[in-house]
N, C-alpha and C positions, 0 to 999 in steps of 0.2 A: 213481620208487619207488612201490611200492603200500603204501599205510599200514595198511591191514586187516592184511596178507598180514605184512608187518615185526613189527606187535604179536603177532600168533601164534605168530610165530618166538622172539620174546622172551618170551611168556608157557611155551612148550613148552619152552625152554633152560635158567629158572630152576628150573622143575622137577627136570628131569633135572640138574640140577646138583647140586641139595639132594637127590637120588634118592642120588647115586650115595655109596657107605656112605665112600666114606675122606675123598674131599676134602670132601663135606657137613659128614660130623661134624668134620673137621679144621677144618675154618676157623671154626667155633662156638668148637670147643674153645681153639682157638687165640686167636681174640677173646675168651674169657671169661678164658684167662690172662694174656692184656697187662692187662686193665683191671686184675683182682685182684692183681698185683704191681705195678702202677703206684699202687693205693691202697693196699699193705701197705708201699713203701718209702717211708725217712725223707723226710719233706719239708722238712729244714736239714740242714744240712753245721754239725759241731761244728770250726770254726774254731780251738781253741786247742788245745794241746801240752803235757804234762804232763812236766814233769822230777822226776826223784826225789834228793832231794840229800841226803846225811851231813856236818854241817858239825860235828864235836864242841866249838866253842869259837864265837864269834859272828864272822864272818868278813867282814861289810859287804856279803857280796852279794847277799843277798837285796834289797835296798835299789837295785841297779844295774838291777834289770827292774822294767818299769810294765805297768801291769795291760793297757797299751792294746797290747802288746809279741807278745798273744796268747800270751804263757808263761804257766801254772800252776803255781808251785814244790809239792811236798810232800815236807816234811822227813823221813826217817827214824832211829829210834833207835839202827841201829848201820850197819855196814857191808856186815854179814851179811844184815840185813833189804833193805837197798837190793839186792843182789843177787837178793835172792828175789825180788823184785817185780819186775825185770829180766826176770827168768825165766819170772816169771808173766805177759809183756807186760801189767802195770800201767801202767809205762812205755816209752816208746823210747830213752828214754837217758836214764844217772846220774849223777852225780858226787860223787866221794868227796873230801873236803877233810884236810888233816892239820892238828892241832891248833895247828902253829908257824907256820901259813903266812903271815898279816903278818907276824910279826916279823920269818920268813927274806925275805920279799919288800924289806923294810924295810931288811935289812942287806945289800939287793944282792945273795944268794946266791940259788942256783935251788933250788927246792923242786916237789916232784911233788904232781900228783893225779889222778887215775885217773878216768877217762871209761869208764863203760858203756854196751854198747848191747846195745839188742834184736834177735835176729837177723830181727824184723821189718821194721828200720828202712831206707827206702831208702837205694841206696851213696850218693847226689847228699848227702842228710843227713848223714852220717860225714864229709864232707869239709865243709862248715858251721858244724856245731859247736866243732872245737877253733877253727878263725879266730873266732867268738865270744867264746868262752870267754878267749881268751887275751888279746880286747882288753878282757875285763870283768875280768880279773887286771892287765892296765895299769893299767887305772883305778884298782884297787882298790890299789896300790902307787905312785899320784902321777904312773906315767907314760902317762897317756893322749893323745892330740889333742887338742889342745884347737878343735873345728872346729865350727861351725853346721850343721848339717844342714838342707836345705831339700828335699823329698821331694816332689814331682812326678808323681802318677799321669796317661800320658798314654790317652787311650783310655777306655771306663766303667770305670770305679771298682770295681772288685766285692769290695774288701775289708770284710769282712763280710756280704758277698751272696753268698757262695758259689753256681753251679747246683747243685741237689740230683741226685745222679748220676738220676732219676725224670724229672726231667726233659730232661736230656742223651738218655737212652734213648727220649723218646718218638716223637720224629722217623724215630728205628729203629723202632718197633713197629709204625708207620703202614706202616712200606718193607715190613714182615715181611708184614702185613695183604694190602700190593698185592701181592704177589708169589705168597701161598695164591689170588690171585685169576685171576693167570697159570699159574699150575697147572691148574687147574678150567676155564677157558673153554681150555688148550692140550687136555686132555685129552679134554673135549668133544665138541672139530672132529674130534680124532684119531682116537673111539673112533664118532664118525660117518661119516667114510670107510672107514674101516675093514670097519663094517657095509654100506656103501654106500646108506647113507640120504642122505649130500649130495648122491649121484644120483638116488634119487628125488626129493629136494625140487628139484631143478631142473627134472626134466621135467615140473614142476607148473606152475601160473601162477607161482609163483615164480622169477624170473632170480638173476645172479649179482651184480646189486649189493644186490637185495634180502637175500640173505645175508647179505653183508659189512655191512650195515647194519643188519643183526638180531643179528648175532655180536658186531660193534661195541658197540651199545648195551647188549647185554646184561652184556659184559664191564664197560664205563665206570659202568653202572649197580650191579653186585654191589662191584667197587672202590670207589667213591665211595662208598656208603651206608654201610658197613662199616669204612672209615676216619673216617667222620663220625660213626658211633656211637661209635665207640672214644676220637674226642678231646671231644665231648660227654661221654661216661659217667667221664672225667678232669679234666671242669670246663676246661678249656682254651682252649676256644673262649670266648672274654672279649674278645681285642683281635683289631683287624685283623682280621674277622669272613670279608669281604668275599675278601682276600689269599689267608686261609687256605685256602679254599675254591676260589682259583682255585688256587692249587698242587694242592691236590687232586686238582681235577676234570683237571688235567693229565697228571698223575701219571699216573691210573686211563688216561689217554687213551695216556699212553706204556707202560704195561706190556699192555692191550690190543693196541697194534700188534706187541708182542716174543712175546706168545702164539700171532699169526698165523705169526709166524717159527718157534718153536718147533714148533707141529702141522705147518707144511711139512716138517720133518725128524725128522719124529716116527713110527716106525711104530706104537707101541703106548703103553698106560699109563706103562710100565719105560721107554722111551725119553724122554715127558715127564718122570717125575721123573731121569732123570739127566742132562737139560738144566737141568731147574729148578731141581736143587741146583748148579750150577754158576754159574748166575744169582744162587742166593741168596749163594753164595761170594764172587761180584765184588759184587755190587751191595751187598752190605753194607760195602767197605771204607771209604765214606766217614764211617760212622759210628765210625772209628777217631781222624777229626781233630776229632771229635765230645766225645769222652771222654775223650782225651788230646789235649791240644789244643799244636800244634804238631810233633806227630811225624811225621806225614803230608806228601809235598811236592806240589809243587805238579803233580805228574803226576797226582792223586788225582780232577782235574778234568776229567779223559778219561771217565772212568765217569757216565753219563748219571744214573745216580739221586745223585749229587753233588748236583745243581742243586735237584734237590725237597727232601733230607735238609737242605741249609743254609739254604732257605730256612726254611723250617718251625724248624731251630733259632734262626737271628735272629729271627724273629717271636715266638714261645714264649716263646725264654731272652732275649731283647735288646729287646723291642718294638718291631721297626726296621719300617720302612711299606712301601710300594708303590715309594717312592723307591731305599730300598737296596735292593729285591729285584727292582730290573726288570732287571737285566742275567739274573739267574737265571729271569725269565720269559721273558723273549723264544728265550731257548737252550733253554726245555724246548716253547716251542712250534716252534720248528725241530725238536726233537729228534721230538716229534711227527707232524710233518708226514715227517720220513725215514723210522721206525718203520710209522707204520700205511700207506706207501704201498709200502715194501720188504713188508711181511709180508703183505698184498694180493698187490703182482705176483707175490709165491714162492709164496701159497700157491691162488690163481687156476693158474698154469701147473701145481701138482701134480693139480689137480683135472681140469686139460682133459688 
């Protein structure tokens, strides 16, 4: 490889990269909106639940929920009121008490009360509440369990650690970042053959691995800088300094070689972005198991930006080390190694 010849290449490409008016400004603009909504979202998750209760006589139940229960009670003055605030999603759900209810509870007879909800509230919640509700009416009439509860969190603990959804998102905003990346170096090569400049740069001193390794670097380098500013300017890079960065520099390494793929089958600008929205459509499913955690199965692990998104979220949201993330390193440097060697052979034979 000739090293003059390579840094030319790379100094001539960040140029025209930052020339060019859409994906230039886009990927700016686009880093200055991850950072500015990653520091304007909450940084706590408000863990507790407010119920709105009408209880017209003193009914014991207030007494049956502990503060540690993550319930809020707020009583209201009539019935009417509790509805309103229903309405108003004050709360997610109400409860209207009638004035006899120990006593009818008392004499064995069944007595009603009226459960509100906000059509806010999820369906999983509607089916929760009355099984509550009705074992704090047990109690509250002598017939309850009488059973020890012994509660066993297996796994981290995150009751009262909630992730702040900001930070769930950021693993995504990293993936967004790499992928305005493979846009830009796809369009590049594409808008260079096209012209047939890759022709003349070859019949220079320059060969065909000097290319690939000018194209290469220059992609691994725009990714990587650009993701690293992004979780610097979010304060993030704290732990696992080292990890983070090797994800990274991966990452950048695996969207680089799907770029080379993409300008092989690329005839124009319009043909890059209707690859790249297609990419950015798969490639973002894994931050589905991200956000909703559990919905996702276990087919979600076929999508090669899986591997960097999860890791990057156990690091971030979990502190987990080099330990729990080597099975996700070693897969994205396989992934690597198929990537930039497939996007090479395809895009080498379109060129000859």
């Amino acid at each position: 490889m000739n090293g003059p010849v390579i840094k030319a290449l790379v100094a001539k490409d960040v140029k025209l990269y930052f020339r060019d008016k859409f994906f230039g400004i886009m990927t700016v603009i686009t880093l200055a909106m991850f950072i500015a909504l990653y520091l304007v979202m909450p940084k706590r998750i408000d863990e507790t639940l407010e119920i709105g209760i009408y209880a017209p006589l003193e009914t014991g139940f207030f007494g049956l929920i502990t503060e540690e229960s993550g319930l809020v009670i707020r009583s209201e003055k009539s019935e009417e009121d509790l509805k309103k605030a229903i309405k108003n999603n004050e709360y997610y759900l109400g409860i209207s008490f009638p004035e006899d209810i120990r006593k009818t509870l008392l004499s064995g007879n069944k007595s009603r009360i009226f459960i509100y909800y906000s059509s806010e509230i999820p369906a999983e919640m509607e089916e929760i509440f009355p099984v509550l509700i009705g074992e704090m009416i047990n109690r509250m009439s002598g017939y309850g369990l009488d059973l020890e509860q012994i509660e066993i969190v297996l796994g981290p603990d995150r009751g009262g650690r909630q992730i702040p959804y900001r930070d769930r998102l950021l693993p995504l905003f990293a993936l967004a970042i790499l992928i305005m990346e493979t846009f830009g170096l796809a369009n590049l090569i594409t808008s260079e053959m096209e012209a047939g400049t890759v022709q003349a740069l070859l019949s220079s001193p320059m060969n065909v691995v000097d290319f690939f390794a000018g194209k290469g670097i220059t992609g691994i380098m725009l990714a990587f800088s650009q993701t690293v500013l992004l979780i610097l300017a979010t304060g993030s890079l704290t732990v696992h300094v080292s990890l983070i960065l090797t994800v990274l520099f991966l990452s950048s390494a695996m969207v680089t070689g799907i770029a080379f793929l993409i300008a092989s089958i690329s005839k124009d600008m319009m043909s890059v972005v209707a690859w790249g929205t297609l990419l950015i459509i798969v490639f973002s499913i894994p931050g589905i198991d991200i956000l909703f955690p559990g919905l996702a199965s276990g087919w979600i692990r076929i999508i090669p930006s899986f591997y960097a998104v999860d890791s990057l979220h156990r690091t971030f949201n979990f502190g987990i080390g080099w330990g729990g993330n080597l099975v996700n390193i070693v897969v994205l440097v396989g992934l690597n190694a198929l990537f930039i060697s497939m996007g090479i052979a395809v895009l080498k034979r379109k060129m000859t």
